[in-house]
Structure formats: structure tokens, C-alpha cells
N, C-alpha and C positions, 0 to 999 in steps of 0.2 A: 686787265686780267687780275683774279682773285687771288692774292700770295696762295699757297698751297694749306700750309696749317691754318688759315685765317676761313678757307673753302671748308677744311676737313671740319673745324672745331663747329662751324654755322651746319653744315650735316649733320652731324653728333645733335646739334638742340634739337632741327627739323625732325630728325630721328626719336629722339623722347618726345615728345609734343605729340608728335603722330602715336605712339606707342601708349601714351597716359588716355589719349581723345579711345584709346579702344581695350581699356581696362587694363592694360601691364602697371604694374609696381615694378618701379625704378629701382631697385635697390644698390647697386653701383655705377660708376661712369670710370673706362679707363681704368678699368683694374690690372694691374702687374700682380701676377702670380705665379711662381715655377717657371721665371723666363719668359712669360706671354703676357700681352695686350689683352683686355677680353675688353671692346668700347661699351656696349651696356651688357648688364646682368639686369635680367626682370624675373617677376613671375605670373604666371596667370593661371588661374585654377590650380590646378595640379602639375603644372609645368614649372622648371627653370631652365630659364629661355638665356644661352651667350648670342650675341648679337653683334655682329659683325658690321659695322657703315662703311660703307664707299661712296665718296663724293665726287661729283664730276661737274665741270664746267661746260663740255661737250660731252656726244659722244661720236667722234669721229673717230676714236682709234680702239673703239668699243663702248659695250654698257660695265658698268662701274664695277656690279658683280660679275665680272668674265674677268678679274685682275686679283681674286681671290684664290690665290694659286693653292697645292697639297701642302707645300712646305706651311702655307700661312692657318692653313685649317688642322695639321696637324698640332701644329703651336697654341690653337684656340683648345682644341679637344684636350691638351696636355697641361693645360691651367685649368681647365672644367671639371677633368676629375680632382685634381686638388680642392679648388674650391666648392666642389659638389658631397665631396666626402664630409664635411663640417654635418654636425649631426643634425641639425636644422633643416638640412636639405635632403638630408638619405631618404627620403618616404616620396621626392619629388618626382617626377619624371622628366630626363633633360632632353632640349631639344636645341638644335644650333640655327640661326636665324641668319640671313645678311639683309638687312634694308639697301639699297641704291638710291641715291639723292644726287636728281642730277639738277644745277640750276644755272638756267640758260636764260638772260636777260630779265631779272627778277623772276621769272618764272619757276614754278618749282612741280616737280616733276618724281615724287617717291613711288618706291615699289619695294613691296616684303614679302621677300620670299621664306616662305615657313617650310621646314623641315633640309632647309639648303642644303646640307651635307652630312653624314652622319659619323661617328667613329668605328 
């Protein structure tokens, strides 16, 4: 079995890789802001994109994104306007993402869900 941070952090790369192979610019990884986590900040077109990863070794006690509870999305949305107000980004339009990375005997198994949740 995968330590837990050792799953999450190889999610997190599977997650950018997948995210650059389809035109995002990475602009942070793991940003604390206002009390929150945001794991990637990208943008693409006209978008600023928080991006939520959940990794999973299974999923026998669900899929990865169904552990993305209110408390955790209100905490993502509550660092997004902080770091969306920066005047660089006021003209963007923001959108909350969660990829799911599930990997199950080297296998690897992503899914992005666009428009996941909103404020």
C-alpha cells in the first residue's frame, strides 16, 4: 500500500501533466491562502481555474471526488476570492475544477471534472 502523502503528492504531478498535455498554465501548486489549500491554480483562455486533486488507491469506499465535502469547497472558494482579487486576475473568469486520480496497480485512471462546484 501507497503511504497516503506519497499517493497524494504522485496525483498532484499526474494532475499537472494531464492539465499542461491540454493547454493549462500551471501557475501554483499547493497554495495556502486565507486558511485554505487550493492544489493547482491554472489558467486557460479566459479562465482561473482552483483545482482540487483526490487520489485514490481504490475505490471501494467511493470515487475520489465524492470525499470533496461543503466544508472543503467552501474553504477552496474562500482562498479564490482572495487570490482572485490580485488585479491580474479581476478580468478572469473563475471556475472550480476537482481532477480524481485513481491508481490501481500502476494503472492510472484520471477524470476532470469541469465546473465541479460553484460559489
Amino acid at each position: 500500500m501507497i503511504p497516503k502523502n506519497s499517493l497524494g503528492a504522485k496525483g498532484e504531478l499526474h494532475a499537472r501533466k494531464y492539465l499542461k498535455k491540454r493547454g493549462y498554465l500551471i501557475i501554483e501548486n499547493n497554495c495556502r491562502i486565507g486558511g485554505s489549500e487550493i492544489d493547482i491554480i491554472a489558467t486557460k483562455g479566459d479562465f482561473l481555474v482552483f483545482i482540487e486533486v483526490k487520489s485514490r488507491s481504490s475505490t471501494h469506499t467511493g470515487l475520489p471526488e465524492e470525499f470533496v465535502d461543503s466544508r472543503k469547497t467552501a474553504k477552496i472558494i474562500s482562498g479564490a476570492k482572495l487570490y482572485s482579487a490580485r488585479k491580474k486576475y479581476r478580468e478572469k473568469f473563475v471556475r472550480f475544477d476537482i481532477i480524481s486520480v485513481v491508481l490501481i496497480d500502476g494503472k492510472l485512471v484520471i477524470d476532470h471534472i469541469e465546473n465541479a462546484f460553484e460559489e
